[in-house]
Z-matrix of the N, CA and C atoms (Angstrom, degrees):
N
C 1 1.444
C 2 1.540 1 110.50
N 3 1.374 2 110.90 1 -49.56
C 4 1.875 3 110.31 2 178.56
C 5 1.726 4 95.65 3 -66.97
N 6 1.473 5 132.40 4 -24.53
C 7 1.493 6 103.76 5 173.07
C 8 1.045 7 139.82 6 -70.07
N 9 1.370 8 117.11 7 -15.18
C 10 1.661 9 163.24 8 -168.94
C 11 1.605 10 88.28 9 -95.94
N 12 1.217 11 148.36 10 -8.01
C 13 1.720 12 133.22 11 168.63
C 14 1.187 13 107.21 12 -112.24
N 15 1.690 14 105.33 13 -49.39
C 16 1.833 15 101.37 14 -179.91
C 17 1.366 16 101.61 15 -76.39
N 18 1.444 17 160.72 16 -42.26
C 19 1.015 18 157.40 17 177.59
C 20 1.629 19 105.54 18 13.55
N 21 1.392 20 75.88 19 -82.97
C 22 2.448 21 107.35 20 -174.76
C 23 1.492 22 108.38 21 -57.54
N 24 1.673 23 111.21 22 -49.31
C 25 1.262 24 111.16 23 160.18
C 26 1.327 25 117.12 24 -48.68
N 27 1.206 26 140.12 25 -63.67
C 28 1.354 27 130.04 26 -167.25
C 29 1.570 28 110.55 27 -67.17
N 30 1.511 29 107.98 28 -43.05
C 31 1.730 30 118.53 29 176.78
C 32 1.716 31 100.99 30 -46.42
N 33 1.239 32 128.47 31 -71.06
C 34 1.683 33 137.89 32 172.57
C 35 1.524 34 102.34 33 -34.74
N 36 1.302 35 123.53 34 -65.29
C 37 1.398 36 112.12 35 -176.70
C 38 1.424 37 116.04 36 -58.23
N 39 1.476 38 135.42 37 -49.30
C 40 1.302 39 124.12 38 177.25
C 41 1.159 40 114.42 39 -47.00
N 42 1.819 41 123.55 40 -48.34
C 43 1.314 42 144.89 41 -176.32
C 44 1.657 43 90.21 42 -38.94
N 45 1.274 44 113.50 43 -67.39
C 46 1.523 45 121.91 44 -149.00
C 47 1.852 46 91.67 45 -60.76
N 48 1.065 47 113.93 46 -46.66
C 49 2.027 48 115.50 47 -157.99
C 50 1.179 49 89.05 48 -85.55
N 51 1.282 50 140.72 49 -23.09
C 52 1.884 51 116.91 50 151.82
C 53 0.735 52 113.52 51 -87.22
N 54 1.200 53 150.95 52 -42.75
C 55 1.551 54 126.82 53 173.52
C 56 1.543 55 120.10 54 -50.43
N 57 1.690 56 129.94 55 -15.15
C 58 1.154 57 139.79 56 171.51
C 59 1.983 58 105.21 57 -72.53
N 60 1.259 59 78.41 58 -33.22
C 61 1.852 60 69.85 59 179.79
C 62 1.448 61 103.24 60 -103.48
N 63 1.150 62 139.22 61 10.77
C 64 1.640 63 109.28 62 152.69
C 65 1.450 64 131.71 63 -75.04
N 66 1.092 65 98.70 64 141.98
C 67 1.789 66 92.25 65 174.13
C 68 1.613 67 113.42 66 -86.73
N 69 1.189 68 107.07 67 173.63
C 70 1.273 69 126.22 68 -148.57
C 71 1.886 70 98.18 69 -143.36
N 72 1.731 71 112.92 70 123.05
C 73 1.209 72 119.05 71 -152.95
C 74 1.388 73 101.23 72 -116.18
N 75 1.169 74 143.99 73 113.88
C 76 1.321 75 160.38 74 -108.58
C 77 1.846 76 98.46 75 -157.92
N 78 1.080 77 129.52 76 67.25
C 79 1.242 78 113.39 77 177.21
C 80 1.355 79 123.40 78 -44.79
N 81 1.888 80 144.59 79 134.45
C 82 1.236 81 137.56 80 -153.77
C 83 1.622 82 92.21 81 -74.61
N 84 1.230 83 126.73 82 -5.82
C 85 1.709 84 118.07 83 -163.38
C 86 1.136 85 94.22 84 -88.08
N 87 1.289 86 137.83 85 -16.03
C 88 1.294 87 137.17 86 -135.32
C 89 1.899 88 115.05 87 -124.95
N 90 1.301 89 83.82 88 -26.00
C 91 1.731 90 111.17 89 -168.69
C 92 1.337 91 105.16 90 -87.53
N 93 1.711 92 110.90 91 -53.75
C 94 1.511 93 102.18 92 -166.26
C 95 2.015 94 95.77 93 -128.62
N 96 1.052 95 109.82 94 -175.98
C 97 1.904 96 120.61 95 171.04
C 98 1.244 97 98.95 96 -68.09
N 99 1.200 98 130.05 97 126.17
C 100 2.044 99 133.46 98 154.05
C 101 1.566 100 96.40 99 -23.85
N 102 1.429 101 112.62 100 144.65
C 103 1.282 102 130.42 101 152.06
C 104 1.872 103 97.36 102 84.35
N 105 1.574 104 111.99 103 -14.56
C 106 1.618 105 88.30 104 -171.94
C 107 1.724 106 93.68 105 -84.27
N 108 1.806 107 101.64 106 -171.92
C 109 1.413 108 94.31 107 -175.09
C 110 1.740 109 100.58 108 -113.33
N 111 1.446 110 89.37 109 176.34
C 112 1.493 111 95.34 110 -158.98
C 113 1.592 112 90.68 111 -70.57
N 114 1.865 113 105.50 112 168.54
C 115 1.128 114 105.84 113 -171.53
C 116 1.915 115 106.65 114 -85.35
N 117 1.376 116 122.84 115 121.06
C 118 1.526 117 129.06 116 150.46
C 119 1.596 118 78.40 117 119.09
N 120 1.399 119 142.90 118 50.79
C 121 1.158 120 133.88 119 142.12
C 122 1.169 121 112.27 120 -133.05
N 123 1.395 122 120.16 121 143.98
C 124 1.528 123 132.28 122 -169.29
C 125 1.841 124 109.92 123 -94.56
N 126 1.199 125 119.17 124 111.98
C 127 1.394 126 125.13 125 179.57
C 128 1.659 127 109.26 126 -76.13
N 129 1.160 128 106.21 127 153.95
C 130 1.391 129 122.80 128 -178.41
C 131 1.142 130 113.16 129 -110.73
N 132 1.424 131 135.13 130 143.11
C 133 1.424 132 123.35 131 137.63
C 134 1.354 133 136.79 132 -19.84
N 135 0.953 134 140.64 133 -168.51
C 136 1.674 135 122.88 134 118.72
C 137 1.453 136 123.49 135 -99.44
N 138 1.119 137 118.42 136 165.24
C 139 1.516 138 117.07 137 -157.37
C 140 1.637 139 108.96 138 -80.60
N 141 1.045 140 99.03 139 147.61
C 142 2.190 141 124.76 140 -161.41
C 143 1.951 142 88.72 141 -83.27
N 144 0.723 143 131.13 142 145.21
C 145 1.279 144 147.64 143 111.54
C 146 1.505 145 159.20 144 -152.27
N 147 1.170 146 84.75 145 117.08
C 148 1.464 147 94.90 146 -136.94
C 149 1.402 148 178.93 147 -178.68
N 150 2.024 149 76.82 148 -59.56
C 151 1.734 150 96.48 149 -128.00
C 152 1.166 151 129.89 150 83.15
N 153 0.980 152 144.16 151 -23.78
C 154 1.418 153 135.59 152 -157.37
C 155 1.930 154 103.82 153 -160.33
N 156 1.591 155 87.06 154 123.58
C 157 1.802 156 101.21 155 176.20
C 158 1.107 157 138.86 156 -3.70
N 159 1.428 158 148.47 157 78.44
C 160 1.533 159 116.10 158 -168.94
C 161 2.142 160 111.66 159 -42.86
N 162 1.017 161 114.61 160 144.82
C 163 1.625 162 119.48 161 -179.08
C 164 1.545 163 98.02 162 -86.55
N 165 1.239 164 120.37 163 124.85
C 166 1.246 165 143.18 164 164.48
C 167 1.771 166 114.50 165 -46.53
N 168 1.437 167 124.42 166 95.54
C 169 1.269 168 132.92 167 -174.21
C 170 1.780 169 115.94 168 -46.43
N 171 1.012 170 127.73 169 125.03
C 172 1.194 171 119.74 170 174.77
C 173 1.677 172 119.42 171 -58.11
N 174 1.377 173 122.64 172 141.07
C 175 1.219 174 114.26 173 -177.93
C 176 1.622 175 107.47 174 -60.80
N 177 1.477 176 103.60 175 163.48
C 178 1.887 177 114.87 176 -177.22
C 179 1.611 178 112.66 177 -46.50
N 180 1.132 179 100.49 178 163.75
C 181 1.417 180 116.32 179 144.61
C 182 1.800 181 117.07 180 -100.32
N 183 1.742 182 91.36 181 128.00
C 184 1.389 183 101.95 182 -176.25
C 185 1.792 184 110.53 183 -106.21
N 186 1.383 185 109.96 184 144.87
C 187 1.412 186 98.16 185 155.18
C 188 1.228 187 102.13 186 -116.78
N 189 1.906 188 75.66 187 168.79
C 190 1.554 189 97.70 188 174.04
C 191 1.490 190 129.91 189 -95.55
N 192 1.509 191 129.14 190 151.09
C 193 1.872 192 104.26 191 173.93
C 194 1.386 193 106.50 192 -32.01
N 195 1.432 194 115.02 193 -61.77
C 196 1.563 195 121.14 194 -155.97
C 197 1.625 196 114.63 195 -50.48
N 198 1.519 197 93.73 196 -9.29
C 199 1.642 198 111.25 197 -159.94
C 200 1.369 199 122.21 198 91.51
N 201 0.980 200 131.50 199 -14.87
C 202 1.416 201 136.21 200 -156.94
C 203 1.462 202 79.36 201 -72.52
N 204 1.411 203 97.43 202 174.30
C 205 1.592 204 111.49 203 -175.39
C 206 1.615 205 107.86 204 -154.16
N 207 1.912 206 109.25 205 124.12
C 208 1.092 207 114.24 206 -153.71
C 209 1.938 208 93.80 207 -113.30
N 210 1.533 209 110.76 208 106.03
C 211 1.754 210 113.57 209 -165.51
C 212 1.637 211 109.56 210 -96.85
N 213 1.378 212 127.42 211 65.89
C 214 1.114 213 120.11 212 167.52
C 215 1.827 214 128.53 213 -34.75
N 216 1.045 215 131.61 214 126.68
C 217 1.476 216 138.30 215 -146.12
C 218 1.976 217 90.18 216 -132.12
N 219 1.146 218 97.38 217 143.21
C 220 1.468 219 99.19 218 150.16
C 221 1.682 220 118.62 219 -125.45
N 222 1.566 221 97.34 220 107.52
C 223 1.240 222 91.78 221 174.26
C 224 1.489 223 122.44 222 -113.91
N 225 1.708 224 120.75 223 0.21
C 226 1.133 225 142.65 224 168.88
C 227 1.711 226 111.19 225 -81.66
N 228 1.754 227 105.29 226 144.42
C 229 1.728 228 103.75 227 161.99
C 230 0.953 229 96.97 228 -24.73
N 231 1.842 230 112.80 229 162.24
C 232 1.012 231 129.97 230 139.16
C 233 1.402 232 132.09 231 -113.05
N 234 1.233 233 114.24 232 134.29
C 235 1.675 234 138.74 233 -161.96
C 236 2.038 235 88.92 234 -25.09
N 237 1.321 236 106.76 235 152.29
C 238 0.861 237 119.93 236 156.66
C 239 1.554 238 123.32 237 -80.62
N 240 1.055 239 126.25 238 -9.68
C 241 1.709 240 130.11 239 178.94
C 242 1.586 241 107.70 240 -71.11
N 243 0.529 242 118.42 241 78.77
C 244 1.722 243 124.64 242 177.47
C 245 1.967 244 93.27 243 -46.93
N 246 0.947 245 120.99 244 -40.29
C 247 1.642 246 112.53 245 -174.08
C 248 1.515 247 98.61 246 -76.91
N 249 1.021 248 136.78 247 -27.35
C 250 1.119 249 109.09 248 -179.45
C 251 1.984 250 121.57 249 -112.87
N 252 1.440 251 100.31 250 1.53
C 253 1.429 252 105.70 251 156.24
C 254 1.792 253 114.30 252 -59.91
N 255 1.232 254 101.70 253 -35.57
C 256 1.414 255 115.65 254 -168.50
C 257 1.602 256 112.16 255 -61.70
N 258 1.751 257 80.73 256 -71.05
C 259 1.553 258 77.36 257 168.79
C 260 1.897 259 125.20 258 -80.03
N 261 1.257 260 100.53 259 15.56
C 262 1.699 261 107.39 260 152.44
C 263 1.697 262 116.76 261 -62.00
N 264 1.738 263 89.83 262 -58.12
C 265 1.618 264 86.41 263 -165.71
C 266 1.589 265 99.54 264 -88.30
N 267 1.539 266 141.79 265 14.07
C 268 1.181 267 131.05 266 151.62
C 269 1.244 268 114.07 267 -47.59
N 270 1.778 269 101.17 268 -45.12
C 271 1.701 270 123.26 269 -138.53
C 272 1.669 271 98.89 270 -88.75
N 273 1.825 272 115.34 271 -9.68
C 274 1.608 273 126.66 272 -165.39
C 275 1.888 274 83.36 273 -104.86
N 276 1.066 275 110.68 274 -34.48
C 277 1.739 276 106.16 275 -173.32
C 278 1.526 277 99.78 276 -78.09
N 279 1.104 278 131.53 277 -30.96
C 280 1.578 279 112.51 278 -172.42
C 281 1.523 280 103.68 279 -78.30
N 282 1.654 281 97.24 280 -35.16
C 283 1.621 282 93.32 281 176.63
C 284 1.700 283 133.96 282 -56.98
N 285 1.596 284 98.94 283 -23.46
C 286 1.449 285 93.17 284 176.06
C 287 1.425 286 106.27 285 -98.76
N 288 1.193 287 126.94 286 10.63
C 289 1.500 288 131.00 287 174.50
C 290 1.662 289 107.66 288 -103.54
N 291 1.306 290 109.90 289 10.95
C 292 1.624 291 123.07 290 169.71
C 293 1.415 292 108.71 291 63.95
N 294 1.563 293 117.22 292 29.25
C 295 1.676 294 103.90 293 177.80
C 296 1.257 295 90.04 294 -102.05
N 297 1.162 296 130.43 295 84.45
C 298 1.992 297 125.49 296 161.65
C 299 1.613 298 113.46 297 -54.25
N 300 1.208 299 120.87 298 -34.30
C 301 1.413 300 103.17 299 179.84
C 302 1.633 301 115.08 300 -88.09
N 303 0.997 302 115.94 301 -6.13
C 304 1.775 303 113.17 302 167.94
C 305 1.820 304 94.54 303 -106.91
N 306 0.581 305 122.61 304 -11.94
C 307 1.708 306 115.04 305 163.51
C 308 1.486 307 127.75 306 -60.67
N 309 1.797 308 95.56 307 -50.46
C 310 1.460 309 110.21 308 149.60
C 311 1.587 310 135.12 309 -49.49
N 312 1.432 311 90.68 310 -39.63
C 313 1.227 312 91.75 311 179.59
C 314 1.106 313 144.13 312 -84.54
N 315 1.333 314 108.27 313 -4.51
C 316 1.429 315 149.85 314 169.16
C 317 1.896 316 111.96 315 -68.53
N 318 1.556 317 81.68 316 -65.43
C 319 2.016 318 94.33 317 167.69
C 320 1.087 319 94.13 318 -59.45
N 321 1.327 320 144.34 319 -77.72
C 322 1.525 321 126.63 320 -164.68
C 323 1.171 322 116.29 321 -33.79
N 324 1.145 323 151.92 322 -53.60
C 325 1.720 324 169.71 323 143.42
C 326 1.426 325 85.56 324 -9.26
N 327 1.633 326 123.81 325 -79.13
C 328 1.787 327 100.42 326 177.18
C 329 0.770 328 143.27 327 -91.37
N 330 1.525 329 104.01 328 7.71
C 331 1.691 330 99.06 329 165.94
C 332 1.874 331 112.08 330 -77.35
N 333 1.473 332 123.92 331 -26.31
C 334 1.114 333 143.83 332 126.95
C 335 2.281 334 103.78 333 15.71
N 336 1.644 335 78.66 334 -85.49
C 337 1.133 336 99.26 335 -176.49
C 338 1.576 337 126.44 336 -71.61
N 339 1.365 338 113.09 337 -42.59
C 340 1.208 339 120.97 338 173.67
C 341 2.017 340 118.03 339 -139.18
N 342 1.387 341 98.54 340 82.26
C 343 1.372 342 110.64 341 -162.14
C 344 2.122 343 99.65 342 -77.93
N 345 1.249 344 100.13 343 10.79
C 346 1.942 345 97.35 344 158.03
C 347 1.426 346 108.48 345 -95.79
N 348 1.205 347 120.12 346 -23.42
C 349 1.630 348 115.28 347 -152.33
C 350 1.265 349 113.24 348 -66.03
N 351 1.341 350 138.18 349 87.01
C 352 1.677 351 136.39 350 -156.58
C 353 1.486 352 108.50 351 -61.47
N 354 1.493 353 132.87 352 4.37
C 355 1.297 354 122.14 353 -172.24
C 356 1.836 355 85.30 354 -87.41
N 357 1.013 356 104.80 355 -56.90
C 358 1.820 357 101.15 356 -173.16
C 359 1.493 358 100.39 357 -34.04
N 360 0.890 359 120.26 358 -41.38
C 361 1.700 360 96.65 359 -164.73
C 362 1.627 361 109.35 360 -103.15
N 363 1.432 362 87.10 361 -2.83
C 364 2.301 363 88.44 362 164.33
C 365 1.593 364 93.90 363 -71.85
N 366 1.494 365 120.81 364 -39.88
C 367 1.592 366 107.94 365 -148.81
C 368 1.632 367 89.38 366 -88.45
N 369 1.252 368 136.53 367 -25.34
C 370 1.369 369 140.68 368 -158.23
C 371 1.906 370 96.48 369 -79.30
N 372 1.247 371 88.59 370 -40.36
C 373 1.696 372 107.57 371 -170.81
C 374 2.116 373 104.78 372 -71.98
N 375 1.230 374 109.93 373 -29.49
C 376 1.320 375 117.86 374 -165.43
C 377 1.131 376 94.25 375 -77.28
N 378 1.597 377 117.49 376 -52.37
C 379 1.743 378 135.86 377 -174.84
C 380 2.340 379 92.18 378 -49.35
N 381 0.629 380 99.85 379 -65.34
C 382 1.842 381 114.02 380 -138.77
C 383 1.839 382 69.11 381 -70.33
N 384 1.511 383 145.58 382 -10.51
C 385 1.354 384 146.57 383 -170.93
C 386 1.583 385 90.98 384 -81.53
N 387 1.544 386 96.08 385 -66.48
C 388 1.435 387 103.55 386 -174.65
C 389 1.622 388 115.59 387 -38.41
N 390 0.810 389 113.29 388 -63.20
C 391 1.703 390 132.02 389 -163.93
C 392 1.622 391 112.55 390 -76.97
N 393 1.595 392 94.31 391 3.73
C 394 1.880 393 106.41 392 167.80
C 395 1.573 394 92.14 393 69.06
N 396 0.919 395 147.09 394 39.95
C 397 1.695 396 131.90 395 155.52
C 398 1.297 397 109.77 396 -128.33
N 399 1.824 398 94.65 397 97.26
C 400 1.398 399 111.81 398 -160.06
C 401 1.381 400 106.53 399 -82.95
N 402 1.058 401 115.58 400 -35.24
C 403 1.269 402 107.12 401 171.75
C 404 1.868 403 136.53 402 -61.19
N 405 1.104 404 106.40 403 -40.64
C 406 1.440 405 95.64 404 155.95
C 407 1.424 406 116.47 405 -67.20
N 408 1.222 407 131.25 406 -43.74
C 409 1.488 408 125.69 407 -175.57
C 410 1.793 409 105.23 408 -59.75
N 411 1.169 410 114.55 409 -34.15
C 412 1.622 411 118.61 410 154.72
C 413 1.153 412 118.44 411 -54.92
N 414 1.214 413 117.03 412 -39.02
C 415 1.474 414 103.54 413 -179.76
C 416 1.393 415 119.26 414 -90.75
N 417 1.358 416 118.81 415 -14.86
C 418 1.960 417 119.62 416 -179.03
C 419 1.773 418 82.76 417 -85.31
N 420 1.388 419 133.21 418 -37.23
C 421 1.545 420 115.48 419 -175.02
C 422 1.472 421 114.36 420 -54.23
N 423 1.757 422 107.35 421 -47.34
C 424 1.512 423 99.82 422 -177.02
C 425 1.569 424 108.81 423 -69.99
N 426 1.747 425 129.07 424 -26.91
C 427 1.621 426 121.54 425 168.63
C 428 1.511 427 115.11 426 -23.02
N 429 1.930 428 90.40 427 -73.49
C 430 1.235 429 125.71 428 -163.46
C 431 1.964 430 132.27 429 -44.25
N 432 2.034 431 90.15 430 -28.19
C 433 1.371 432 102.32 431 -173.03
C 434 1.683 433 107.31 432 -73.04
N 435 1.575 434 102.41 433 -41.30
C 436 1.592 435 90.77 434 -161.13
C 437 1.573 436 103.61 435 -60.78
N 438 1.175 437 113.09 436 -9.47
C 439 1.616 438 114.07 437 -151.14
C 440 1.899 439 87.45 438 -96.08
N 441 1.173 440 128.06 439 -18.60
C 442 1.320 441 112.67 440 -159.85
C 443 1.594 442 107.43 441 -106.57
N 444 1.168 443 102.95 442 38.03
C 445 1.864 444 114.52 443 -177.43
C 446 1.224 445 111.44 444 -74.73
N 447 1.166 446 138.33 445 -10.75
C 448 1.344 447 151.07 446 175.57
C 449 1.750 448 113.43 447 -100.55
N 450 0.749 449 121.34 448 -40.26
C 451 1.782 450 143.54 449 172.12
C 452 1.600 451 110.07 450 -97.92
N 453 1.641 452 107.94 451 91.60
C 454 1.603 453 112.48 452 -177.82
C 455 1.126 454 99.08 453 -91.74
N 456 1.001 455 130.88 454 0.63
C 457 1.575 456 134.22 455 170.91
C 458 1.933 457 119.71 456 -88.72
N 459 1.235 458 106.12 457 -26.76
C 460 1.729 459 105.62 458 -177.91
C 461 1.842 460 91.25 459 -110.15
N 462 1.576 461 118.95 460 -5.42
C 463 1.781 462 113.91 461 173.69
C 464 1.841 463 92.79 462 -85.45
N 465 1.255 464 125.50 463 -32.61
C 466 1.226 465 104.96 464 -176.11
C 467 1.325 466 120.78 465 -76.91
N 468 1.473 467 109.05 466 -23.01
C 469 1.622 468 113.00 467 -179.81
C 470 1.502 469 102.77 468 -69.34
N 471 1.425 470 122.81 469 -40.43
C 472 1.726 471 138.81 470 -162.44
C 473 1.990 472 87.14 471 -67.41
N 474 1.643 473 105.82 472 -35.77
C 475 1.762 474 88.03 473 -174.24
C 476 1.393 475 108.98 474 -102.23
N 477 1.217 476 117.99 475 11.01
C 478 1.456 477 112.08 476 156.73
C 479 1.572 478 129.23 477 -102.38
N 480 1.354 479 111.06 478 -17.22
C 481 1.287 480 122.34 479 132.30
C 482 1.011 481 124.93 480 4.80
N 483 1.405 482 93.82 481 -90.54
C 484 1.666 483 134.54 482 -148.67
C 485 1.868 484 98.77 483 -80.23
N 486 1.436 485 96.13 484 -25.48
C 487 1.708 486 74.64 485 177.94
C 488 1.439 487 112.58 486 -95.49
N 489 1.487 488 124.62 487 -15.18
C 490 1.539 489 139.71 488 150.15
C 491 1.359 490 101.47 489 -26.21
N 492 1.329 491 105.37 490 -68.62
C 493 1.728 492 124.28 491 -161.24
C 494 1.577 493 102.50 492 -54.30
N 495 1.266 494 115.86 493 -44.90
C 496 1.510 495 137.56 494 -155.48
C 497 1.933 496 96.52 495 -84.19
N 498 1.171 497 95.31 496 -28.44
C 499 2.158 498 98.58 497 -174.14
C 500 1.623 499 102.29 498 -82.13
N 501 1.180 500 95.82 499 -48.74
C 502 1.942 501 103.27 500 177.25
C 503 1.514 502 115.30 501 -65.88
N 504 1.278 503 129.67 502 -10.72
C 505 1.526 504 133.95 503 135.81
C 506 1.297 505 144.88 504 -5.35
């Protein structure tokens, strides 16, 4: 009979101390205005020298086993997020130093932050190429295109990609 009262009681309390630990997913479009910065991080300039801008390095050149060689270019603006350009070109340096799974993990960190920015999912997509699992790298290419309508320079890399992705089939 007392198991039959605390039962619900005890069921409600577990209920309550997991539901305290789930998180809760906040898209960045949604949370704050485009372009402001997230709340408790300090934005930077970009760095002076000079006088005049440092120029934003183009991401690596990667090969492939097959040899082929996949040359990400920047020929589009670049994002105003200074945190996640950064950890862009972290995420292009691990890649040509062949660590794909901390490369990823790096892009994850900005896609995190800025889940439009179509370079994250060229470099996420290049990684998952490398490591032969074409199918996810197929699938961050098709993410990546709608998002890169503004940048004809990271949509052409996303459709040459994709036909890489599509030959190794």
């Amino acid at each position: 009979m007392v198991m039959k009262r605390l039962f619900p009681v005890a069921l409600v309390l577990m209920l309550g101390l997991l539901s305290g630990c789930a998180q809760v997913y906040v898209p960045v479009s949604e949370s704050r205005p485009a372009g402001s910065p997230q709340p408790g991080t300090v934005t930077q300039p970009p760095r002076q020298t000079g006088g005049t801008t440092t120029p934003v390095q183009p991401p690596p050149v990667m090969e492939q086993p097959s040899g082929q060689r996949i040359e990400p270019t920047v020929s589009a603006p670049v994002s105003g997020n200074t945190a996640v350009m950064a950890l862009l070109e972290d995420a292009w340096q691990l890649n040509r130093s062949r660590e794909y799974d901390r490369s990823n993990a790096v892009a994850e960190r900005a896609l995190r932050i800025d889940h439009a920015e179509p370079e994250v999912y060229l470099v996420m997509a290049t990684n998952y190429l490398a490591m032969m699992q074409l199918q996810l790298a197929e699938q961050l290419v098709r993410q990546g295109l709608p998002l890169s309508g503004q940048k004809p320079g990271i949509k052409g890399q996303l459709q040459s990609l994709l036909v890489k992705i599509q030959a190794q089939k």
